[in-house]
N, C-alpha and C positions, 0 to 999 in steps of 0.2 A: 641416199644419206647425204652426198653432199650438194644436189640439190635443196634437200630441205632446211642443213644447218648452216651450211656454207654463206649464206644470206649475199652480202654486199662486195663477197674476196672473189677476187677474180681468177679464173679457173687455171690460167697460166702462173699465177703462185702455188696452186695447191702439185702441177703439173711440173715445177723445176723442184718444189719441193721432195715432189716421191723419186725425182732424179737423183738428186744430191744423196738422196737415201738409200739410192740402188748402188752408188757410186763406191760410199763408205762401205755397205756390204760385201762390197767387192776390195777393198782395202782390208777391210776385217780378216777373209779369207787368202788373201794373197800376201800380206805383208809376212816378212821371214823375221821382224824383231817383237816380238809380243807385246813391249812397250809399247811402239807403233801402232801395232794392234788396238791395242787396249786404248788408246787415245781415237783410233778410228768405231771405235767400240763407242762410246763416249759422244763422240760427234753424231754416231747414226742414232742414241738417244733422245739427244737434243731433240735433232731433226722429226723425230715421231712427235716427243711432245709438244713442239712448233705446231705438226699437222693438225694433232688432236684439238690443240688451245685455235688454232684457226679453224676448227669445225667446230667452235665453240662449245666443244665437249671438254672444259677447262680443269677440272679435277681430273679426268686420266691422264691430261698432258700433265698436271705437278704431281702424280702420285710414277709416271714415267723419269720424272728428274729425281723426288724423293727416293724412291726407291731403287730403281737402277743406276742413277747416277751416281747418288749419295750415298747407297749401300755399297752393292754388288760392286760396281766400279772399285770403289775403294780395299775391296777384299779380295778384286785381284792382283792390284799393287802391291798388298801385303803381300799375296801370295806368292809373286815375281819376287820381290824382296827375300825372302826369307829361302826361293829355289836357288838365290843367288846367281840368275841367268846373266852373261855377259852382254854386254849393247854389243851389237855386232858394230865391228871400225869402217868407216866410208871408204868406200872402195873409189880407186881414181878414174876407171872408166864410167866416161857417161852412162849411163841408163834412161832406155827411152821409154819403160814403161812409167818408171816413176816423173819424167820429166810430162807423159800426156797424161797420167794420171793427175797431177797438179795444174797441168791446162785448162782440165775438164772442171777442176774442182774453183780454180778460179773464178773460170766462165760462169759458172754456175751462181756462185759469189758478186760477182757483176752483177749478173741478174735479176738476181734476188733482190740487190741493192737500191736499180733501176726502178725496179715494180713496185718496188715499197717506199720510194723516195716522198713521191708529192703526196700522196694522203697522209702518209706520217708528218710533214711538217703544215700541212696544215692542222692539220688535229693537235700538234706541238703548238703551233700558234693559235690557234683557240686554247688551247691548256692555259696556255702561259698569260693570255688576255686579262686585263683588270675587269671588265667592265662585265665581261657577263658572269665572273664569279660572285662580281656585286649584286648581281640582278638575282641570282640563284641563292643568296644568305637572304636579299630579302622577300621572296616568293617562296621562302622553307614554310611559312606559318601559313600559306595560302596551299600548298599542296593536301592533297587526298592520302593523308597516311594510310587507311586500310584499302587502298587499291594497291599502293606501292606493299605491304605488309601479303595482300594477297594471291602476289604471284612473285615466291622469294627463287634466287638464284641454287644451281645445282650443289654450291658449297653451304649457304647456307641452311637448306633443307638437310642435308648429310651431317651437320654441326651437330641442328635439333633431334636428329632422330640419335645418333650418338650418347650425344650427352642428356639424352632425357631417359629416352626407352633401353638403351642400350648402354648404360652407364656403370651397371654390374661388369658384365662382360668386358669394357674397356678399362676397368682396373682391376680386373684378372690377369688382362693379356698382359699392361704394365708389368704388376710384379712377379708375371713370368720372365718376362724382357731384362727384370731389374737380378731375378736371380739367375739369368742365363750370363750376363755380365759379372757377377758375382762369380759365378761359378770359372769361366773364363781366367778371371784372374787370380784366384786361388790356385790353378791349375797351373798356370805359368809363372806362379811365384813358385813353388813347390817344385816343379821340374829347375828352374835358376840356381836353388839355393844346394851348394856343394855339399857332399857328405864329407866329416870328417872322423878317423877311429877313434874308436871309445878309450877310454884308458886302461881298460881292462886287458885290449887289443896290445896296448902300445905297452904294457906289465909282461905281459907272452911273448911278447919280440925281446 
């Protein structure tokens, strides 16, 4: 697999990548503040959908950030929130596991930084060039629309079949979604709102 999609990345990114990701995993499981947790939780997300968008499998890597980051993530927070867990207070002796755990994680950081430096700014500086975005508005009217039309990308395929073929079902699932929220907050208004006795209560006293 990553022979075949990995195309032009070089194997030493994909290679400090699944480090950094074993790295968090082991943050996830070893941290004793759940916040901590939850933000190494968070980071080892990233890092997947980083892999996935580098095996240019690019819809698993955003439905990796939509979904676990944006959801799930989020509804652990609340969750901490509302368990009312204390932040545990810094303790004044050093600690050496978190000091080589931040080593590692730095290093790795560096790395990253290193490997992805010169092709990203040259690709920045082609981006950023006048001339050949001039050359490309005027060679629009010369391109092969049904070559570029016939071999569309993995989002755009998933768009069309969505919203054409599958357009019933995606506005079911909505106003499932919309009376799951509904339902939600009528629940929690309703538990908020204080009972007070009747008058009939308060005639008998």
């Amino acid at each position: 697999m990553m022979d075949i999609h990995s195309g032009s990345t070089s194997p030493t990114f994909l290679l400090l990548l699944s480090l950094l990701g074993i790295v968090l995993g082991m943050g996830v499981i070893t941290s004793s503040n759940p916040v901590i947790s939850l933000l190494y939780l968070i980071g080892l997300f990233v890092d997947i959908a980083i892999y996935l968008m580098t095996l240019h499998l690019t819809y698993l890597g955003l439905s990796y950030i939509t979904v676990y980051v944006g959801a799930i993530a989020m509804l652990f927070i609340f969750v901490i929130m509302m368990l009312n867990i204390q932040v545990l207070e810094k303790s004044s002796r050093f600690s050496f596991s978190n000091f080589f755990l931040g080593l590692i994680l730095g290093l790795l950081f560096i790395s990253l930084i290193f490997e992805r430096i010169p092709s990203e700014l040259q690709s920045l500086y082609n981006y950023f060039n006048f001339f050949p975005i001039v050359n490309r508005i005027y060679k629009v009217s010369w391109d092969s629309w049904e070559e570029n039309l016939g071999s569309p990308t993995v989002l755009e395929s998933l768009g069309k079949i969505l919203y054409t073929h599958y357009s019933l079902f995606l506005i079911i699932i909505s106003l499932v979604f919309l009376l799951t929220l509904v339902g939600a907050l009528c629940i929690a208004r309703s538990s908020s709102t204080p009972s007070y006795p009747s008058s009939e209560e308060e005639l008998n006293k």
